[in-house]
C-alpha positions in Angstrom: -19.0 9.6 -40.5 -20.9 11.7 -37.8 -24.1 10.7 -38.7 -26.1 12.2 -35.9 -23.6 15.6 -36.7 -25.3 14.8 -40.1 -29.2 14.3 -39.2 -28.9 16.9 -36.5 -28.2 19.6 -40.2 -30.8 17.4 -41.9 -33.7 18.4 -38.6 -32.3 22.0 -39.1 -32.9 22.5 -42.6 -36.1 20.5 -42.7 -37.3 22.7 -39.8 -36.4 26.3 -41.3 -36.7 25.5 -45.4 -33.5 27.2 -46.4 -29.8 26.3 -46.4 -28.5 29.6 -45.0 -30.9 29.9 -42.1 -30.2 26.6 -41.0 -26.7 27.8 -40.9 -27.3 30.4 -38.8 -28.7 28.3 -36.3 -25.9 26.0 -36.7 -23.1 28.2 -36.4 -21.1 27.0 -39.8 -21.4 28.4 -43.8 -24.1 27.8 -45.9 -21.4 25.8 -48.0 -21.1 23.5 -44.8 -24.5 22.6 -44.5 -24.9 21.9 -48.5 -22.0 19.3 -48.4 -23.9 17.8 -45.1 -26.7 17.7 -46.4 -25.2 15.9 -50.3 -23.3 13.4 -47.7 -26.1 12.4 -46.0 -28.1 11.6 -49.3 -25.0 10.1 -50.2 -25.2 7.6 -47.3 -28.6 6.7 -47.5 -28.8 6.5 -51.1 -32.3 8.8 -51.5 -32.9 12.8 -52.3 -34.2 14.0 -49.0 -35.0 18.1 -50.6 -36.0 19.5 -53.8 -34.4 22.3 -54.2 -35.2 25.7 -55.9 -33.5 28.7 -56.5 -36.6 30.2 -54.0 -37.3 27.3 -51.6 -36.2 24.4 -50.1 -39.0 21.6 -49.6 -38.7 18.0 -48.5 -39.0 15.3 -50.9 -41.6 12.2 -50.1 -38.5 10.0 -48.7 -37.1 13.2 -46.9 -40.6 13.7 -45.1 -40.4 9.8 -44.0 -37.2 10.6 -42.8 -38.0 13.8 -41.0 -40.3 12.0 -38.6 -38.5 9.4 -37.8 -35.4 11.4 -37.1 -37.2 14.4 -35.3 -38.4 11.7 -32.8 -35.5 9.4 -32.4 -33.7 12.7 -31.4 -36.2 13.8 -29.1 -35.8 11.0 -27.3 -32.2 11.5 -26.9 -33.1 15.2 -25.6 -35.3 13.6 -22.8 -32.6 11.3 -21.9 -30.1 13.7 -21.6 -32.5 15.6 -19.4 -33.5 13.0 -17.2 -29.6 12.5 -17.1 -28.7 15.8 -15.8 -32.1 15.5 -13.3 -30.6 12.4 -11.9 -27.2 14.5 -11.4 -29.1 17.3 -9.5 -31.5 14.8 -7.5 -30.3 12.6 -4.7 -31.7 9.1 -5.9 -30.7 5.8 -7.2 -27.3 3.3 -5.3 -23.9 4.1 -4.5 -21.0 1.8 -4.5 -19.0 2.0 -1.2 -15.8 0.6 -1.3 -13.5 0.3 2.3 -11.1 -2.1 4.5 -12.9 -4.6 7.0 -11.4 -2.9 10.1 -12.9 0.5 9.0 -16.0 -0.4 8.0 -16.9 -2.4 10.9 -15.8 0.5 13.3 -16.3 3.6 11.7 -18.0 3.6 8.5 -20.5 1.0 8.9 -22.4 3.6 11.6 -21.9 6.9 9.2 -23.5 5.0 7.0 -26.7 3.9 9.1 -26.8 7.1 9.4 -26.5 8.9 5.9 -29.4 6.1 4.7 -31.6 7.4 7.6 -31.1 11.3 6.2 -31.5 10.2 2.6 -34.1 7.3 2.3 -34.1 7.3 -1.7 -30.6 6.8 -2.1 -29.0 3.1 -1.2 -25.6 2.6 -0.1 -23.9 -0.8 -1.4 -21.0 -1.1 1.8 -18.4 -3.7 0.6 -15.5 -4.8 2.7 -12.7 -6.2 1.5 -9.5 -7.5 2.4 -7.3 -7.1 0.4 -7.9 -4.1 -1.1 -10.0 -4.3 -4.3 -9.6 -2.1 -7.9 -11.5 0.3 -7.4 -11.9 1.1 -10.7 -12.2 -2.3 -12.1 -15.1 -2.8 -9.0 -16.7 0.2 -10.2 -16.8 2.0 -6.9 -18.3 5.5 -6.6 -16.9 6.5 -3.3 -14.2 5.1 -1.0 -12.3 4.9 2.5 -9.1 3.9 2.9 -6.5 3.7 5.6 -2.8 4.0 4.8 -1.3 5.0 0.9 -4.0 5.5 -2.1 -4.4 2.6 -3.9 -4.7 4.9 -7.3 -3.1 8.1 -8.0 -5.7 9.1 -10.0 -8.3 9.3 -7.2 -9.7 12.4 -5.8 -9.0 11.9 -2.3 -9.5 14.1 1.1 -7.6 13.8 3.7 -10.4 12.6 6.6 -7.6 12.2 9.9 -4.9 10.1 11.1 -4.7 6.8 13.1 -2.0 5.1 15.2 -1.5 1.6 16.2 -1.5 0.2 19.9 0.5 -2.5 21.2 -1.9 -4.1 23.6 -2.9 -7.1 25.3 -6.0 -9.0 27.7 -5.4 -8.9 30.6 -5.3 -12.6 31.2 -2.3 -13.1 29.2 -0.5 -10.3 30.8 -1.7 -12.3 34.1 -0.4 -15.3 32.9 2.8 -14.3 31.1 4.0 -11.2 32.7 4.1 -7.4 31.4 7.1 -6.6 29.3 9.5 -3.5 30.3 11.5 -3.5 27.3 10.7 -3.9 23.5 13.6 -5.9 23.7 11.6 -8.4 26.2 9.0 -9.0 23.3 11.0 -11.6 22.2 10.2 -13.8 25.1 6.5 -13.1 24.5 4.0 -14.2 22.1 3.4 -11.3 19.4 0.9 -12.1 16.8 1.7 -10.2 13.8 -0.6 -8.4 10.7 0.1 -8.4 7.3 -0.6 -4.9 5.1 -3.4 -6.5 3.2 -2.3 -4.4 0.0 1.9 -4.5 0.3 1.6 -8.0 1.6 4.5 -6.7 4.3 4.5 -7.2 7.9 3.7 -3.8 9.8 7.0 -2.7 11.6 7.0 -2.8 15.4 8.5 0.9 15.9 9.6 2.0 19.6 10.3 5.5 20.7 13.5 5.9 23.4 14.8 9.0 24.0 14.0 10.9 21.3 15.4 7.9 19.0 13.2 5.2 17.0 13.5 2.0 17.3 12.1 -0.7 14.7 11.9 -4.3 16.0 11.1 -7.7 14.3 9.9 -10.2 17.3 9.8 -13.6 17.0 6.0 -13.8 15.7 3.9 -16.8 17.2 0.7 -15.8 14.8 0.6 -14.0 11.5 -2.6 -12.5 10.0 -3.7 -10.0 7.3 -7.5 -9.5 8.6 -7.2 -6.6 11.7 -10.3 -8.4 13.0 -8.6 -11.7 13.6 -5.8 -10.6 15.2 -7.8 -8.2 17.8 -10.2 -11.4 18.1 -6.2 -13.5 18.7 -5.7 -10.4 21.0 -9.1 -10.7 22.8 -8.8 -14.3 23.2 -5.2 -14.1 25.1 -3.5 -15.6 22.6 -0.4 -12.6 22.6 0.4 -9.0 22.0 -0.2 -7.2 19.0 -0.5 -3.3 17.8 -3.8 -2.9 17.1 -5.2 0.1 14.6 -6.3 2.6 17.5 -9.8 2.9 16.3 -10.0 -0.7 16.5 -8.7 -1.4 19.9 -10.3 1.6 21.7 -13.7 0.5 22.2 -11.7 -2.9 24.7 -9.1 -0.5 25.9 -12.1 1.4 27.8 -13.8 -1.2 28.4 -10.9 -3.2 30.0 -10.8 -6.5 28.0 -7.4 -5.3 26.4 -4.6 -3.0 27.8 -2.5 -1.2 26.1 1.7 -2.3 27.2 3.7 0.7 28.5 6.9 0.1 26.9 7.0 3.0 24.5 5.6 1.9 21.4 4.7 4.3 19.0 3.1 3.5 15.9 3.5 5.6 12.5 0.7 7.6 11.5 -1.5 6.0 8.9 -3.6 8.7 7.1 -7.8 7.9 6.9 -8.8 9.2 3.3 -12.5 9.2 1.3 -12.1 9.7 -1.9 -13.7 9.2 -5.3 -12.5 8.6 -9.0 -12.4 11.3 -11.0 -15.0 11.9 -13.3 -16.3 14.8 -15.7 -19.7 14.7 -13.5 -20.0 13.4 -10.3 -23.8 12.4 -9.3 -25.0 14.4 -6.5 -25.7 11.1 -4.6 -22.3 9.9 -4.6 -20.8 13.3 -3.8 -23.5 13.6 -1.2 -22.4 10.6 0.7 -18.5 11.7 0.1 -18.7 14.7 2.2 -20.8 12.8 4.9 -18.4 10.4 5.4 -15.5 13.5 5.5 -17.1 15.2 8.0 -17.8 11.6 10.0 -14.5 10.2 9.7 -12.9 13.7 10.6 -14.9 13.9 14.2 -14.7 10.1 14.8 -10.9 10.6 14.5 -10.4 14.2 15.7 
C-alpha cells in the first residue's frame, strides 16, 4: 500500500470538499480518488468524510487526521527543499578518494587550494594503497592513475603519465651507469607492485623502433611508489619512477634519470565520480577543479 500516495488524496479532498475537484488537481478520475479514499478508511479502521450528495465534510476523526497529516507532509515539503537548496549551494564535506603517490604530488596542493576558494565546503583527502571500493567507501569524487577501478564510474580523462627509470647519483657513482637494458641485470633494480593487479610493472625498452620488455633480477620489491622513490633516494638501486613523482629530484639533482632507452607505457590520470541521479554542486564543484588542475599539472 502507498500510504503517503493515499494521505496525499486524503490532504486533497479535505482541502477542496469535493471528490471530482480533488481529481482535477490530482490528475486521475473521480472513481480513483473514491476507492483512495474507501482504502484508506479501510486501513485505518475510521470514516474520515461524511458524505452528501451536495458536500463533502470531514468527520471528527477525519479532522484529527487532517492536521496531523497536513503537517507531517509539510515537513517533508521543507525537506525536500532544503534538499534541492543544498544541491544548488556549495556547502557541507566531500569524500576524496586517490592513490598515495598522487595525492602527495598533485592533488594534495589542488586541494589546498579549492578549500581556500570555497571555505564552507570541507574536503575529506584519503589515500590509500591499495585501491579502495569506492563505492563501498562512499566516495563522492576520485583520482586515479592507470585502469578505472569501476565501470560504472563517470570518469574524465585529466592527462597521461610515464615512468622514469632513474637513479641517485651516489649509486650510479658507486656502481656504474648501465648502457644496455640488458646490463640491469648486474644492477640493483628495486621493483613496484600495481597496488590494484597485485603484478609487477613491466620494465619496457624502446630499440629501434622495437619494444623490448625485461624482467631484471629485483633486489627490492614494493607496492607503495613512495618507498621505492625513498629506496631510490637513499641509493639503494634503480627503479622507474611515476614521472610526476620523480620530477621534482630529477631537477633538483638528487636522482637522474638512466639513458638507456626506457620508455614507460602511458598510464592515463582520470577524476571521476559515481554516477548518481543528482550530483551535489559541492562534489561536482571540486570535480571540475581537480580536471582542470590535473590537466595543467600534467600538460
Amino acid at each position: 500500500m502507498d500510504r503517503l500516495r493515499l494521505i496525499t488524496t486524503f490532504l486533497s479532498v479535505a482541502e477542496s470538499a469535493n471528490f471530482s475537484q480533488a481529481a482535477l488537481r490530482l490528475r486521475v478520475s473521480p472513481q480513483a480518488v473514491s476507492a483512495q479514499i474507501s482504502q484508506l478508511e479501510a486501513w485505518l479502521g475510521v470514516r474520515l468524510f461524511n458524505r452528501t450528495t451536495r458536500r463533502v465534510g470531514l468527520t471528527e476523526e477525519g479532522r484529527m487526521f487532517f492536521a496531523r497529516c497536513k503537517g507531517g507532509l509539510q515537513l517533508i515539503e521543507q525537506g525536500e527543499i532544503e534538499l534541492r537548496d543544498r544541491l544548488d549551494e556549495a556547502v557541507g564535506s566531500v569524500r576524496l578518494v586517490t592513490s598515495m603517490s598522487l595525492g602527495q604530488t598533485l592533488v594534495a596542493s589542488l586541494v589546498a587550494r579549492f578549500c581556500e576558494q570555497h571555505p564552507r565546503i570541507q574536503v575529506e583527502m584519503l589515500t590509500q594503497n591499495p585501491w579502495p571500493d569506492v563505492v563501498d567507501l562512499g566516495a563522492d569524487v576520485g583520482v586515479v592513475g592507470g585502469a578505472l577501478p569501476n565501470s560504472s564510474l563517470i570518469a574524465r580523462k585529466a592527462g597521461v603519465f610515464r615512468h622514469v627509470l632513474c637513479a641517485s647519483p651516489d649509486y650510479l657513482r658507486r656502481q656504474g651507469l648501465p648502457d644496455s637494458p640488458q646490463a640491469l641485470h648486474e644492477h640493483r633494480c628495486i621493483g613496484l607492485r600495481h597496488p590494484r593487479t597485485n603484478r609487477i610493472w613491466p620494465w619496457t625498452f624502446q630499440s629501434g623502433g622495437h619494444l623490448l620488455t625485461l624482467e631484471p633480477t629485483l633486489a627490492m620489491v614494493t607496492h607503495d611508489p613512495a618507498v621505492q622513490r625513498q629506496l631510490v633516494l637513499q641509493g639503494a638501486g634503480i627503479a622507474q619512477v611515476a614521472g610526476y613523482f620523480a620530477r621534482p629530484h630529477l631537477e633538483s639533482g638528487t636522482l637522474v634519470e638512466v639513458p638507456i632507452g626506457y620508455v614507460g607505457p602511458p598510464i592515463d590520470v582520470h577524476v571521476f565520480m559515481p554516477q548518481r541521479s543528482h550530483v551535489p554542486k559541492k562534489s561536482r564543484l571540486l570535480c571540475d577543479f581537480l580536471f582542470e588542475g590535473l590537466k595543467a599539472q600534467m600538460r
